[in-house]
N, C-alpha and C positions, 0 to 999 in steps of 0.2 A: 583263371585269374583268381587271385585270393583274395581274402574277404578280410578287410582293416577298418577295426572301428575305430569313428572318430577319434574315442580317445587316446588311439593310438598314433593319431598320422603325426608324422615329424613336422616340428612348426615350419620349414622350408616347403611344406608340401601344402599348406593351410589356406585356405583361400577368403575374401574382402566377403562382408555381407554382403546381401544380394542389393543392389540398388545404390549401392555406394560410391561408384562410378557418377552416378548422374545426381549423388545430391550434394545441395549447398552446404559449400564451407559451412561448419559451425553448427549443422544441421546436428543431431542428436537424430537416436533410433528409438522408437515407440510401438507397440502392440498394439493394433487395432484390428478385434477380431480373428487376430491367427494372422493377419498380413500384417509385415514389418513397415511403418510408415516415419519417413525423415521427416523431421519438422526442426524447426528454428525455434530456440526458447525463448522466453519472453518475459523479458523479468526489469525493474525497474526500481529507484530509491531516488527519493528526496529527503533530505534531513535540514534540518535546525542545527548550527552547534555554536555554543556563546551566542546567541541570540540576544535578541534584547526588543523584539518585536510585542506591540502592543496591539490588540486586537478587542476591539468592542461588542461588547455581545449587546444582541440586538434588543430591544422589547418584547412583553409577551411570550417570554419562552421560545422564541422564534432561532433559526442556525443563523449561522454566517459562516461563509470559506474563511479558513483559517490561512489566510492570506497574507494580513496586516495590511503594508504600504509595497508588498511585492519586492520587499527588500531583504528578505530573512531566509526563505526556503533555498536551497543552494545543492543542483542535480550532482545525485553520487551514479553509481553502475547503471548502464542500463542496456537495453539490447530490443530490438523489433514493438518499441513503442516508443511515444512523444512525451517527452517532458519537459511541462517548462515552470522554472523558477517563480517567476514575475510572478504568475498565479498560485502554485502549486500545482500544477492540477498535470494528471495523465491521459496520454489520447491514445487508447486501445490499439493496436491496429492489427493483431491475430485478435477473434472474436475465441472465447474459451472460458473454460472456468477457472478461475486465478484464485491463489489464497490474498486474501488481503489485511497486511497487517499495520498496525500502529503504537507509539507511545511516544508520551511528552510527558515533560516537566513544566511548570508555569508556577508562575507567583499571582494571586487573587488580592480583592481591596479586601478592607478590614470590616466583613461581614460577617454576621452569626453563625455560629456552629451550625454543622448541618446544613447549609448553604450545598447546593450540587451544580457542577456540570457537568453537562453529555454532547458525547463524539458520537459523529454518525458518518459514514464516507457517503459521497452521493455522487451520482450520475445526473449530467447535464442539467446541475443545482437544483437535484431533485434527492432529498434524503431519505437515506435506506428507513427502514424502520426499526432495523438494529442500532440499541444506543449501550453504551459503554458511559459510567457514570461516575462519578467519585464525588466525592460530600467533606466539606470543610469538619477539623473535629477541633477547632478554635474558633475564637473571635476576632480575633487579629491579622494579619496577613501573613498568609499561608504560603508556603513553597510544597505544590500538589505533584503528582503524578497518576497515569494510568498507562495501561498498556488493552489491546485486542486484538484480535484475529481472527478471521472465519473465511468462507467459500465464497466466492460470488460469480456469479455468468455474467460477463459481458460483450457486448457487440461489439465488428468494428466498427472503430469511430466515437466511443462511446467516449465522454469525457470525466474523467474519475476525482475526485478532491474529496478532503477532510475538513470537515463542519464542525461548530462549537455553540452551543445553545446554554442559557442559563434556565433557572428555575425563577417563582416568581420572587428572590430575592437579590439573583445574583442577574438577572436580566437588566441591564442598560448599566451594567459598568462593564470596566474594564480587567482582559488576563495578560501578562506578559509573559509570551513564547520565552523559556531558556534553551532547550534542546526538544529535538524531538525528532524521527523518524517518521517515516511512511513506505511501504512497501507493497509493488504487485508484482506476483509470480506465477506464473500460468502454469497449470497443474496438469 
């Protein structure tokens, strides 16, 4: 018998990855440890677009879900997780490690230079300790933006939203959502 190396066999003679037969539609292939493991990806988007959502930030430096009146957030792509508009908010349902990203645009009242807010994504309205910040550089009202992204584990089940806290100048008024994104994608 002769000896054909891969890179030689004619694609008619090529055969499926191993386990391919038995995996779900849609499934993707991943390395885990030298064994080839199918999984389903898990990827999600909600955005803001022409917005006009108003969102009160709390006292005391305190977050709030960037929610409004549950009328603004409006679900784009998604796949092997929950999401819903009304809140914002995502419900995990493969447990992993996700990138998790964001940005908005918003208009602030006519408050002092240097004025900041901070975004924090949080689990089961519990906020991360990662903040993403931005600082007025007028007095007048402002049309802001920011953008972030980083790692995060989460469970199944876990429920995911975007928080907005002021400092102590910009705490107890109000920011009006224009756009903005939110995204998880399981890594």
């Amino acid at each position: 018998m002769a000896t054909i190396e891969h890179k030689d066999i004619p694609n008619a003679n090529l055969h499926e990855t191993k386990g391919v037969s038995t995996a779900t539609t849609g499934a993707v292939l991943t390395a885990n440890a030298g064994v080839g493991l199918w999984q389903i990806p898990s990827y999600g988007e909600l955005y803001i677009s022409g917005g006009a959502g108003v969102v009160a930030l709390p006292a005391a430096s305190a977050f709030t879900r960037v929610d409004t009146a549950g009328t603004i957030w409006t679900v784009g792509v998604n796949k092997d997780m929950t999401l819903n508009a009304a809140t914002g908010e995502f419900t995990i349902i493969t447990a992993g490690t996700y990138n998790v990203a964001m940005w908005i645009v918003f208009t602030t009242a006519a408050l002092g230079a240097g004025t900041t807010y901070n975004f924090r994504y949080a689990i089961g309205g519990v906020t991360s300790t990662r903040t993403i910040s931005t600082s007025k550089h007028t007095a007048g009202v402002d049309t802001m933006d920011t953008a972030a992204s980083g790692l995060a584990t989460f469970a199944a089940n876990d429920v995911v939203s975007l928080y907005v806290g002021g400092d102590a100048t910009s705490s107890g008024t109000n920011i009006t959502v224009v756009e903005a994104g939110f995204t998880l994608h399981r890594v």
